[in-house]
Backbone as JSON Lines, residues from 0, in Angstrom:
{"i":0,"aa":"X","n":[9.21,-1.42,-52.45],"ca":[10.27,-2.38,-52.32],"c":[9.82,-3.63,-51.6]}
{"i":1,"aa":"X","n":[8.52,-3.66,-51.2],"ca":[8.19,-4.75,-50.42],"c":[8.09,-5.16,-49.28]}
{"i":2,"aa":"X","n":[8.75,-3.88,-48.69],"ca":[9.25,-4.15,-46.87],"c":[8.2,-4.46,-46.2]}
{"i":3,"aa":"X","n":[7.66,-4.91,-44.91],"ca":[6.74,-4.94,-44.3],"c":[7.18,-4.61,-42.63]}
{"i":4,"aa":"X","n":[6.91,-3.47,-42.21],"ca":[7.39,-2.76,-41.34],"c":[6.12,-2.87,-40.43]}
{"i":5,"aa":"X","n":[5.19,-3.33,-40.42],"ca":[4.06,-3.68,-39.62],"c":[2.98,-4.54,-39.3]}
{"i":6,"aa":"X","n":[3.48,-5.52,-38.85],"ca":[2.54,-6.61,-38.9],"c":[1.42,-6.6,-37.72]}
{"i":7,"aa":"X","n":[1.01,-8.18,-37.76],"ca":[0.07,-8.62,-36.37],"c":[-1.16,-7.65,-35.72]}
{"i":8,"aa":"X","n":[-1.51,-6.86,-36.18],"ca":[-2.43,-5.91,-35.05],"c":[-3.23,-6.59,-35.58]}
{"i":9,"aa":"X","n":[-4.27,-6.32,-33.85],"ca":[-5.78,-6.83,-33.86],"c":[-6.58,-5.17,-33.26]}
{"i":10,"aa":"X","n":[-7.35,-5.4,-34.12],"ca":[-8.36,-4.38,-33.51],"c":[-9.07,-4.64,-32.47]}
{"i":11,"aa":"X","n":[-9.45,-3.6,-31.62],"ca":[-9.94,-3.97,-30.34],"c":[-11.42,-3.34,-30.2]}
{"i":12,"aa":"X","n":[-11.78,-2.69,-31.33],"ca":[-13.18,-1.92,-31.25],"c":[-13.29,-0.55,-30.48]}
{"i":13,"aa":"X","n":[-12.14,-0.15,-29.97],"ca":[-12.04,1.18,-29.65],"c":[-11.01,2.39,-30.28]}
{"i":14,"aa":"X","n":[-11.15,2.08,-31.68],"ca":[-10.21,2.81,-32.67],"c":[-8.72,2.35,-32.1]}
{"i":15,"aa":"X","n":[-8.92,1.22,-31.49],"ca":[-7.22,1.11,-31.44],"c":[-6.42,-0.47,-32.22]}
{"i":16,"aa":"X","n":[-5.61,-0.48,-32.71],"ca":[-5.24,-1.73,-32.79],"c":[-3.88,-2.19,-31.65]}
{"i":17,"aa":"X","n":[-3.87,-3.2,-31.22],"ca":[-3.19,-3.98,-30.44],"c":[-1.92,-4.82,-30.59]}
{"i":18,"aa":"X","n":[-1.39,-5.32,-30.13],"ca":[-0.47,-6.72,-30.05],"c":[0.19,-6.48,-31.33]}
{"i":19,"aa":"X","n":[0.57,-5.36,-31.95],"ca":[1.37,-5.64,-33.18],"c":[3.01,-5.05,-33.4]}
{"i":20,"aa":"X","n":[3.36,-6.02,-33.99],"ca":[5.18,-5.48,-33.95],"c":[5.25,-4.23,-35.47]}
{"i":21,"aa":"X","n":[6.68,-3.43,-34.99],"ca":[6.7,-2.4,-36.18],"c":[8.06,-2.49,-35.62]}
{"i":22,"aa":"X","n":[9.03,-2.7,-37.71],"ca":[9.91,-2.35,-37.62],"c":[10.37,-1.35,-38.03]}
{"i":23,"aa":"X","n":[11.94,-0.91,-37.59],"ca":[12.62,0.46,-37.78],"c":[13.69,0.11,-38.37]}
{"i":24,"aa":"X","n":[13.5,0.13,-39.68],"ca":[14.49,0.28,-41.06],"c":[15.72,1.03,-40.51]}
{"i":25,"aa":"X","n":[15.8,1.77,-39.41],"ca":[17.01,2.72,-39.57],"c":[17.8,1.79,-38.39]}
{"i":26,"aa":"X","n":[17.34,1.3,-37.3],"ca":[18.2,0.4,-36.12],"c":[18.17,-1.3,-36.18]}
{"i":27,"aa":"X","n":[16.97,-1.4,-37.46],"ca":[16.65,-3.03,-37.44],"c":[16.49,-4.02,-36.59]}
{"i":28,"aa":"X","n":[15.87,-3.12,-35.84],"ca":[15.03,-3.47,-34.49],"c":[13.71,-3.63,-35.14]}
{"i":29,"aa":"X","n":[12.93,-4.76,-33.96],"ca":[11.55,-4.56,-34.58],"c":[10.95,-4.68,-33.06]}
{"i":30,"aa":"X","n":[9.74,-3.48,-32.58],"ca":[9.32,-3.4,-31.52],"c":[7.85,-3.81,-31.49]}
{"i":31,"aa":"X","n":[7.48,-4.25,-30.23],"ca":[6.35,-4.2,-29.79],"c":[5.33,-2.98,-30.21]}
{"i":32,"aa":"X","n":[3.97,-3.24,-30.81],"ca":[3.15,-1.89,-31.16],"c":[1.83,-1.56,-30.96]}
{"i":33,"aa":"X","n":[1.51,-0.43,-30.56],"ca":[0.13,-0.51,-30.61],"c":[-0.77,0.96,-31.23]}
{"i":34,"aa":"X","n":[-1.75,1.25,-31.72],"ca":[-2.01,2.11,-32.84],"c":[-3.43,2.91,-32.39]}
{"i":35,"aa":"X","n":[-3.67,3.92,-32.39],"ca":[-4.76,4.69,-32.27],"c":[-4.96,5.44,-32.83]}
{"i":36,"aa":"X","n":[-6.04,5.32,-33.13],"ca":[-7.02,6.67,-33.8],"c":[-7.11,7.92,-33.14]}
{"i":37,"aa":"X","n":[-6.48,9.31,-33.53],"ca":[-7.3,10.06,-32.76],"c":[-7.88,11.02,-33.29]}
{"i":38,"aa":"X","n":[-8.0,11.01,-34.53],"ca":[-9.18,11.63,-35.4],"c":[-9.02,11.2,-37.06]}
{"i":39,"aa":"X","n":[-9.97,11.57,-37.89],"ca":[-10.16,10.73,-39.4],"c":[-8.48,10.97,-40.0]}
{"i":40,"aa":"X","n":[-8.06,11.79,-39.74],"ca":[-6.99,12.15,-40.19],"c":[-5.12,11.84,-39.63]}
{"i":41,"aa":"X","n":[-5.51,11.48,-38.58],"ca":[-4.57,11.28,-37.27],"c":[-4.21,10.21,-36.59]}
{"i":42,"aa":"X","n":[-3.01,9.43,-36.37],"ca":[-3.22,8.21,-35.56],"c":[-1.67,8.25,-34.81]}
{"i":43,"aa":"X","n":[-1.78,7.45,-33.19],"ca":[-1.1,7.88,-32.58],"c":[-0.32,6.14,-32.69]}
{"i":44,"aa":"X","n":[0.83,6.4,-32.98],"ca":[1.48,4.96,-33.3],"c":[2.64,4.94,-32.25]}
{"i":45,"aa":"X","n":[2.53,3.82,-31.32],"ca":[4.12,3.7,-29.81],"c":[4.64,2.31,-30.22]}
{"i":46,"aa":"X","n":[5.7,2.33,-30.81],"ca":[6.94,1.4,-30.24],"c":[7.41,1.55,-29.28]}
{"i":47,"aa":"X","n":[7.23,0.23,-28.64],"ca":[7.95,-0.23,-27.36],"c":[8.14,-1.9,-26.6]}
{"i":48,"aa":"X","n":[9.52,-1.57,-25.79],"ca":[9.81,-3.12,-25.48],"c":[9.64,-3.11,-24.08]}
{"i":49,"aa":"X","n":[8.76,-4.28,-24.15],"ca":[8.11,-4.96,-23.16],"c":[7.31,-4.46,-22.56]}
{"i":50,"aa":"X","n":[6.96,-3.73,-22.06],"ca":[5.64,-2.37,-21.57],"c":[5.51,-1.26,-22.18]}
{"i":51,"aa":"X","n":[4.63,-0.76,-23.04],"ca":[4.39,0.49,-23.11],"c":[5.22,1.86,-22.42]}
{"i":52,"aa":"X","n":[4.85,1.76,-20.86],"ca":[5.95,2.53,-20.75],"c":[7.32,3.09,-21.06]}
{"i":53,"aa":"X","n":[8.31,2.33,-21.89],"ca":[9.3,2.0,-22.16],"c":[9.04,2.12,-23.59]}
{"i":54,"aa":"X","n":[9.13,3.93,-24.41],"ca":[9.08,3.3,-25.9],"c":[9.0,5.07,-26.47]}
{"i":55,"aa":"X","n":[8.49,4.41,-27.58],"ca":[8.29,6.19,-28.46],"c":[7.26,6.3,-29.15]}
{"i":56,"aa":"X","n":[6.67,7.24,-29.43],"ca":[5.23,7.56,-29.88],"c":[5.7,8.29,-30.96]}
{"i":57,"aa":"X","n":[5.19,8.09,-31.94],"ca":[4.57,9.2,-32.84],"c":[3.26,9.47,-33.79]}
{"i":58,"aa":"X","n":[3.29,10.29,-34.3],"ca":[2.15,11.08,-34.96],"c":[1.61,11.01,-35.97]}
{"i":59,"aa":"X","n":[1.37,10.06,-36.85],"ca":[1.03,10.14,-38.49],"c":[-0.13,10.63,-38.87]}
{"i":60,"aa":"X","n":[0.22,11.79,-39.93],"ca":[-0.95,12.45,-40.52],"c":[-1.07,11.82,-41.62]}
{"i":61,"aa":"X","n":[-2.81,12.0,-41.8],"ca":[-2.89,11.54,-43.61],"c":[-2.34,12.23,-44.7]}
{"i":62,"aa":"X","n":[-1.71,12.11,-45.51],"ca":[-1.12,12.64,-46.84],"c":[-2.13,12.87,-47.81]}
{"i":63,"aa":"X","n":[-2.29,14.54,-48.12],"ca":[-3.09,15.07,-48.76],"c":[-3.22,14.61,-50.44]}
């Protein structure tokens, strides 16, 4: 459909990407983001506003 639910990240050279916003189709909010690797298969993705502390993580696996 075209949506773009994740923009702006910069990679930082430590399997992580940085400074990027992700939106949430379900509250139409769009948060602060940042993205990690934590294995070939696995990446640890946190929305949150204004500090990290302040947010939600989750888990995306690769689709077989």
């Amino acid at each position: 459909k075209g949506l773009v639910f994740m923009k702006d990240f910069v990679y930082d050279g430590d399997d992580e990407w940085e400074d990027g916003e992700i939106y949430d189709p379900k509250s139409g909010k769009t948060y602060d983001c940042y993205i990690e690797m934590k294995s070939h298969d696995k990446l640890k993705v946190r929305g949150y506003i204004g500090i990290s502390l302040i947010g939600r993580t989750q888990y995306w696996t690769r689709a077989e």
